[in-house]
C-alpha positions, 0 to 999 in steps of 0.5 A: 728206523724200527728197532726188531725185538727178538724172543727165544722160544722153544721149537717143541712151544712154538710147534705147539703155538702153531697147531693150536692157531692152525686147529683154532682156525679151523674149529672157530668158522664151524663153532661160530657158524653152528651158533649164527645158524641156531640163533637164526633159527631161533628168530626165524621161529620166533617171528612165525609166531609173531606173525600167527599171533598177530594174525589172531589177534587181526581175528579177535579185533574181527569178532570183537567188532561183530559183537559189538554190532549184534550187541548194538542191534540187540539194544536197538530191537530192545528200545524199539519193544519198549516203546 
């Protein structure tokens, strides 16, 4: 069996108990939802520039091995001269 306690509260406090959850009710979603939403946005940008990042450094790998391969044909046409 459960014993109820009970608590004397003003009307005038408990009304203003009451519009202040019902205004937190309703003012939480939007705030909380506007803050999702940014930082949504925020990671959605972020991983575009990942991705361009990786995709340039994709390019410089590329290059990198281009003139690896003239720097080794140069040194081959140089050793061939000299002999």
């Amino acid at each position: 069996e459960t014993k109820e306690e009970f608590v004397k509260v003003r009307r005038r406090d408990l009304e203003r108990l009451t519009t202040e959850v019902m205004q937190l009710r309703d003012f939480l979603p939007k705030i909380l939802n506007g803050d999702i939403l940014g930082t949504f946005q925020k990671l959605d940008a972020i991983e575009s520039n990942m991705e361009k990042k990786e995709e340039e450094i994709e390019q410089l790998k590329m290059d990198c091995e281009h003139f690896r391969a003239r720097l080794e044909t140069a040194q081959a046409d140089c050793m061939r001269e000299k002999k």
